[in-house]
N, C-alpha and C positions, 0 to 999 in steps of 0.2 A: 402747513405742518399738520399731519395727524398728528390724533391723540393719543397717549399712552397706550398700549393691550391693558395695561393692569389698572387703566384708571376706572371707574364707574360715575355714573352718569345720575343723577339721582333728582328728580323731582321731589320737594319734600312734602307738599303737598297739593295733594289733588280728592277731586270725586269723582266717579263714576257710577254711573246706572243701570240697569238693567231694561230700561223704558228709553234710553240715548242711546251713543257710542259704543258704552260698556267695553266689553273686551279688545271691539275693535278700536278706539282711543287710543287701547295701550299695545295694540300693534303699530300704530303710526307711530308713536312715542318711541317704539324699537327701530321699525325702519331709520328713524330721524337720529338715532344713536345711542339712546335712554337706554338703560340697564335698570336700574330699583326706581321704584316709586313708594310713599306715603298715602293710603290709600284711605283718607279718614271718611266715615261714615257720615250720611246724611238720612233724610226721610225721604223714602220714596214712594210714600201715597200721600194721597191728597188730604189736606184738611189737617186739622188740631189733632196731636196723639194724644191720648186721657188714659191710655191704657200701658201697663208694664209692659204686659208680651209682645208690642208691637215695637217696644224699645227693642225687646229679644231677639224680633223676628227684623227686626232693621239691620242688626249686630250680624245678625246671621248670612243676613244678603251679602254684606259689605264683604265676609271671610269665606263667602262662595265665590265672590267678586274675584279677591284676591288667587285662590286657588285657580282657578278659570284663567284668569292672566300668565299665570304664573308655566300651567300645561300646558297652553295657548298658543304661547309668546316664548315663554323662556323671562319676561322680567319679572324680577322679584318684588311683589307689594306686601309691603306691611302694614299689617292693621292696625287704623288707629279710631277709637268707636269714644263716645258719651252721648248723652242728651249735649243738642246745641241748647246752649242758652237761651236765644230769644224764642226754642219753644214753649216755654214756660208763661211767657205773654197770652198765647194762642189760646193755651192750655186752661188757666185762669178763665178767662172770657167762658168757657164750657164750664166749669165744673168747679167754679172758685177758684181764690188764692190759695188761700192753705191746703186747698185738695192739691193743687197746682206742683206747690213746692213738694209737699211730701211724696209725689208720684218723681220729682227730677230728682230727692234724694235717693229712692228705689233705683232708680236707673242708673245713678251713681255709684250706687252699689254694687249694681250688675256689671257695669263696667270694673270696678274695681276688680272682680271676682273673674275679669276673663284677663287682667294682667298677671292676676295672681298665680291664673292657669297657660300663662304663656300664648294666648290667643289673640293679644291685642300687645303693642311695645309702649302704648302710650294712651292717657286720659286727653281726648280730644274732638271738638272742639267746646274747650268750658270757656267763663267768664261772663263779659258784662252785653246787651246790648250798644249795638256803636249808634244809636239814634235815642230821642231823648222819649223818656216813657214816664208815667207820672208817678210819685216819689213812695208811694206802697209798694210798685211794680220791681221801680229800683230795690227799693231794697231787699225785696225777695230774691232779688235775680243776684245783690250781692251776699246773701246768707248761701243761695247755693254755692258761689262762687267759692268763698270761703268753707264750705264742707267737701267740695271737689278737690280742693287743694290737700285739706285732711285725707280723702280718699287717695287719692295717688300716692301723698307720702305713705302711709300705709302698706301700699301697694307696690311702694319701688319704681316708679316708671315714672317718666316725664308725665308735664300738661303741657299742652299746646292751648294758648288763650287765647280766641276770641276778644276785638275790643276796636275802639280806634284805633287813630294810630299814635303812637307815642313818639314823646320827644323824653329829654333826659329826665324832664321833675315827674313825667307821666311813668316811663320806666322805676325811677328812684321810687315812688307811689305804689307800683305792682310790688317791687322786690321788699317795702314792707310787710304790704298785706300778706306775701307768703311767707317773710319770714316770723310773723306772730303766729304764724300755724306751724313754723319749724319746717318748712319745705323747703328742698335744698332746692339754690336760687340758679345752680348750674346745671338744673334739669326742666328748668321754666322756658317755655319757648312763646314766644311772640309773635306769631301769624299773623301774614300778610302785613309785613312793616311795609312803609313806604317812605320811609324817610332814614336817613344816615343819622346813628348817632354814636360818636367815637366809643368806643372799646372801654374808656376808662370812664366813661360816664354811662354806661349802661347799666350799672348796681349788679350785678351778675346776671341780668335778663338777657336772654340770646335770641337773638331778631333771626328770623326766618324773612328774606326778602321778598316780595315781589319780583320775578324775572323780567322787567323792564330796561330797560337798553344802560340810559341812566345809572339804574342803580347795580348794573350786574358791573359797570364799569367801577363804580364806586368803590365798590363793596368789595372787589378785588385787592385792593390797597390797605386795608382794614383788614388787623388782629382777631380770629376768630375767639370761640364759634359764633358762626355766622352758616345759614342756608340760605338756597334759592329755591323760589316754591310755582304754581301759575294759577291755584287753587281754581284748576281750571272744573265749572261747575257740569257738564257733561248734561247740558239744557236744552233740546231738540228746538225750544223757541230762542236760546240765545248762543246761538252757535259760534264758538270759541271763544264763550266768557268762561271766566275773565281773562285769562290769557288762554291761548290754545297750549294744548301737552306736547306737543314736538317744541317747544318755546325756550328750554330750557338744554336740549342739548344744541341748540342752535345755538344757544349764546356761548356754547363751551366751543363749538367748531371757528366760534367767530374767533374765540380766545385765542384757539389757536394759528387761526388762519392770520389775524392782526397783532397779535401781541405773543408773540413763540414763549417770549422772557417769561409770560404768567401762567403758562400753562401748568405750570407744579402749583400757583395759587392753587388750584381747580382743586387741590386735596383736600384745602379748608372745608368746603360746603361735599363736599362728596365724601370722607372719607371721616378727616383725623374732627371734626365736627360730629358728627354719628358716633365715633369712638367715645366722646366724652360726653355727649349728651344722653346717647341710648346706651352704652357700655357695652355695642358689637358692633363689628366689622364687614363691610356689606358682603354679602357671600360673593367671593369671587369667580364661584364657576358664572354669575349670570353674566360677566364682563365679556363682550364681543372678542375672538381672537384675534 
């Protein structure tokens, strides 16, 4: 069985570079069926960032990125930009803690100031390091966390978190933290889940999956929203980590090729998922005829 003409194919998250794959990534990603991707920002020079305009000039790559795909290809990326969190680690060790932190607020702000401007759909990726760092670090890295949460409310737009991976008291956990900052908990997304956890025990946190065999099966059966991601890193030394970008419309042909009956699941993570988390509907012209 094909797939729908009108369905769209969506990676929810990925990276690309300009030093890798870059464009051509998201041309295999088309050949293979992909229509939209998630196109969140990383660092792509070496070494500890200490400096704001290099946040700037990161933010800038990513939405040159994005356009470039977009002329390219034909698929539609959307930007999604913050400081990562565990730059702030890096950053400290250079030029102090508290220089540290107040440089990741700056950047949060800039971020904030390009959802405001329609330049990015979403504050990403914020949160916690997922490995243990010593308890000054912590907690700097959780006061950013908690003012990123402030920023995107503010801002209107999802966060995409950074973090382990959660089970329901780890979720129940996050959906606190956001909700003392009054951040609406249906706009909280959880990057790179790797584990199932029912719909009614998620506290309103919406798991972004891991495209893994496993759980693309799983997770079909499960009440959204719910995405599938490959947060494929676009690493000339680590080539098709962590999952490769065609990975994801594979697992929708496979949908359709073994399980015809689920092929309208596919809406969940591709379509009415996006409607309620980002508040738009993937442009349909980028959907193959």
């Amino acid at each position: 069985m094909t797939l729908p003409s009108d369905l769209p194919v969506v990676d929810h998250h990925c990276h690309l570079a300009p030093g890798g794959e870059g464009v051509r990534a998201a041309a295999r990603f088309r050949k293979a069926g992909g229509t939209h991707l998630f196109l969140t920002t990383q660092s792509y020079a070496k070494g500890p960032i200490v400096r704001l305009e290099t946040y700037r000039e990161q933010f800038e790559t990513t939405e040159a990125l994005a356009k470039a795909i977009r002329t390219e290809t034909g698929v539609v990326a959307y930007v999604v930009v913050a400081p990562y969190p565990v730059d702030l680690i890096a950053a400290s060790v250079e030029i102090g803690l508290p220089a540290a932190l107040d440089l990741h607020r700056a950047a949060l702000d800039l971020a904030g100031q390009w959802a405001r401007d329609g330049r990015t759909v979403a504050l990403g990726e914020v949160g916690r390091a997922h490995f243990p760092v010593a308890p000054d670090v912590a907690a700097a890295i959780d006061e950013a966390f908690v003012y990123a949460l402030g920023v995107a409310r503010d801002a209107g737009c999802p966060a995409v978190v950074h973090s382990e991976d959660l089970d329901a008291d780890g979720m129940r956990g996050l959906a606190r933290l956001a909700s003392s900052v009054s951040f609406p908990l249906g706009r909280l997304v959880k990057h790179y889940q790797r584990s199932i956890v029912p719909a009614e025990a998620r506290s309103g946190v919406v798991p972004s999956f891991l495209a893994r065999r496993d759980l693309c099966t799983a997770s079909l059966r499960e009440d959204g929203p719910w995405f599938w991601e490959t947060d494929f890193l676009d690493d000339p030394g680590r080539p098709g980590a962590v999952m490769d970008i065609e990975t994801v419309p594979k697992r929708a042909r496979t949908v359709a090729d073994r399980s015809p009956e689920d092929v309208e699941r596919l809406r969940i993570p591709f379509v009415r998922s996006i409607e309620s988390v980002y508040g738009f509907t993937p442009n349909p012209e980028a959907v193959p005829p």
